[in-house]
N, C-alpha and C positions, 0 to 999 in steps of 0.2 A: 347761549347758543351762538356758533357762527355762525357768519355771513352763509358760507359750505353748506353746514346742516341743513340753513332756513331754506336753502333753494331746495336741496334734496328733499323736504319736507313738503315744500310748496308742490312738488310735479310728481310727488309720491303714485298720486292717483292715474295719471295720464298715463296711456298708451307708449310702451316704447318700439322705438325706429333702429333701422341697427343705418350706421354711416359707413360706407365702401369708398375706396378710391381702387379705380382702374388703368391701367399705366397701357397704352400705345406706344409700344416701340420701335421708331424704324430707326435702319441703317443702311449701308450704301454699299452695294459690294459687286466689283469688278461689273460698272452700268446696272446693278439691278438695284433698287429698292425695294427691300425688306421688312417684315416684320415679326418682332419677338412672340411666341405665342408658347402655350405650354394645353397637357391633358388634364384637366381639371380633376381634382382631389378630393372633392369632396360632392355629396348631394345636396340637391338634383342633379342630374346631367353629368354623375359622376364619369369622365373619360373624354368627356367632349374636348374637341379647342378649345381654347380661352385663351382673353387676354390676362394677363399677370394686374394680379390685383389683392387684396388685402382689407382688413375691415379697419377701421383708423381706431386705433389705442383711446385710451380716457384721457392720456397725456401729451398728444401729440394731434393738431391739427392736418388736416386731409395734404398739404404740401408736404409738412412731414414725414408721412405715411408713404406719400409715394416714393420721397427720397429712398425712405427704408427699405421698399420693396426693389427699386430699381438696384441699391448696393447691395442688397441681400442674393441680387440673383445674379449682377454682373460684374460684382467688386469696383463695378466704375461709382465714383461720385463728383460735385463738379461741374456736370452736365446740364444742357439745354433742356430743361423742362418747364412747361408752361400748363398751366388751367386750362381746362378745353372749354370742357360746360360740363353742370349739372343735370343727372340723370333721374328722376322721381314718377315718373308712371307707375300708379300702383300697384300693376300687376307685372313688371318686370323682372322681375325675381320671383319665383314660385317658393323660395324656399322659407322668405320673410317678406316683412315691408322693411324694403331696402332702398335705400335713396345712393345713388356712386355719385363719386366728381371724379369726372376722368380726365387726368391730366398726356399731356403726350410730352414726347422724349425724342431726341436726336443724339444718338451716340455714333463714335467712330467703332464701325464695326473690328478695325483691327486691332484695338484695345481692350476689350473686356475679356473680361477672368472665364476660359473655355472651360475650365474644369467648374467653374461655382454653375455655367448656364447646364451642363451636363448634367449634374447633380440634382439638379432642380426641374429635368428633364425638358427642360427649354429649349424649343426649334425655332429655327427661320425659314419662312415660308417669304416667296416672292408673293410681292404684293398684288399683283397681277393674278395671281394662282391660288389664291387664298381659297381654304375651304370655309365653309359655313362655319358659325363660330357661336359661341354659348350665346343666350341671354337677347343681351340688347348691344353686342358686345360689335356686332357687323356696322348697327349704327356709328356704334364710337369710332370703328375706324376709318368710315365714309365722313362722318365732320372734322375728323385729325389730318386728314389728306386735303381735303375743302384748304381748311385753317392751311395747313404747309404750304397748299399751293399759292392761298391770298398774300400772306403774311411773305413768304419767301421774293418774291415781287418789292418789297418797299423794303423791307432786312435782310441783311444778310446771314441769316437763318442757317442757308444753305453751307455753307462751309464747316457747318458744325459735325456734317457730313461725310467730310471729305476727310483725309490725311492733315496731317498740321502739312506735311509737304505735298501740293499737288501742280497737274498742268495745266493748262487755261485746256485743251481737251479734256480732259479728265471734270473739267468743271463745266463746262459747256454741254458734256455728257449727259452730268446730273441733272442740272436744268431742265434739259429736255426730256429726262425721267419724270420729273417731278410735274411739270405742265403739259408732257404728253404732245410735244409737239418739236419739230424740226427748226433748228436753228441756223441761219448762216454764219458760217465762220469764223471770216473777214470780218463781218458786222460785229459779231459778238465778241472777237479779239480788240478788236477798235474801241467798242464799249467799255468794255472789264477794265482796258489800261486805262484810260482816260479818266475813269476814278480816281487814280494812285492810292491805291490802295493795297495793292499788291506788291510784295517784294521781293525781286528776283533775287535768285540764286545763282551760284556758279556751282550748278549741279545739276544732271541730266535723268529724268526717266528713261530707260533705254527695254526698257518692256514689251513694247510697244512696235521697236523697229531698230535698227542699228544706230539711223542718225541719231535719235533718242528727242524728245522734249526738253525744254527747260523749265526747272520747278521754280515753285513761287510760295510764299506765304501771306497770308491774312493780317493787315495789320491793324491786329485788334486795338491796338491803343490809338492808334491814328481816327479809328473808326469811331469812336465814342467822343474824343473830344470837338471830331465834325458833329456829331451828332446833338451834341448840347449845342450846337450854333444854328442847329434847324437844317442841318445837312439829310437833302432827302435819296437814299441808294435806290438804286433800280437798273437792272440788267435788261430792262423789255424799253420798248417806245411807249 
């Protein structure tokens, strides 16, 4: 007998649990943040919102599963995805005893595959304006904004958000989407550069107004090996 069998043998008797992961998507589009949400497929609550989620395979751990689900729906892979927390109230699913781990996501809204989110009948709802949502599913996305909000304060989280090319507006923006609060300028211009982190361009956003911005990038490499040296980021006082 293998190892394999003996266990199947072993927990033959016991109750089974079915395992979910549920994917938080936001993105960032022209000042708003968003989130990915779809009509649910199945019963209970067949039609309701939801957030995009999936039951995790025999072969694939709950990280995997989310991966899966996020490529399956956005063709992006790649991406800013973290553990959020585990979800296990008993009675949170009427349909089973269902335990989620909901992981959350930051993708660039102007990259992922329109036709696969289309298909999969996947909206974006401003987060602000979000309707009620299946399950336990409104939780998850008040702890994923909590989490964006703490977490984006000491990592550079935020950029994950933005364009690979964007302007110290355009990112000052976000910021103030994401913590809901007004930023000055001057300070925050003063701040962002004085990282060096940032690497200008000899290129304009011109969207905006004729003189146009000067764009910038993230310098992710630069940012990691600060970071193994105990370098701590943060855009607030």
């Amino acid at each position: 007998m293998t190892t394999q069998e003996h266990i199947k043998d072993w927990y033959a008797n016991e109750e089974k649990i079915y395992i979910a992961t549920d994917c938080i998507i936001f993105g960032f589009d022209d000042g708003i943040l968003k989130l990915l949400v779809f009509e649910r497929r199945v019963k209970p609550f067949k039609g309701v919102l939801s957030l995009i989620g999936s039951f995790v395979k025999p072969n694939e751990n709950a990280n995997k599963a989310a991966r899966r689900v996020l490529e399956e729906i956005t063709g992006l892979d790649h991406i800013f995805m973290e553990e959020l927390k585990t979800y296990t109230e008993v009675d949170r699913d009427m349909g089973a005893r269902c335990i989620s781990i909901a992981q959350y996501a930051l993708i660039r809204i102007q990259e992922y595959d329109k036709k696969l989110v289309e298909k999969h009948g996947a909206l974006w709802y401003e987060v602000d304006k979000l309707p009620q949502l299946v399950l336990d599913h409104d939780d998850m996305v008040k702890d994923a904004l909590d989490r964006l909000r703490r977490k984006s304060k000491f990592y550079p989280i935020g950029f994950e958000l933005l364009p690979k090319k964007f302007t110290i507006p355009q990112l000052q923006n976000l910021y103030e989407v994401i913590h809901q609060k007004t930023l000055d300028s001057r300070n925050f211009r003063k701040k962002v550069l004085s990282l060096n982190l940032l690497i200008p361009l000899n290129e304009k956003d011109r969207s905006g107004s004729k003189k146009g911005a000067f764009l910038y990038k993230f310098d992710y490499r630069k940012y990691k090996k600060l970071e193994e040296d105990g370098f701590n980021f943060s855009l607030f006082k």
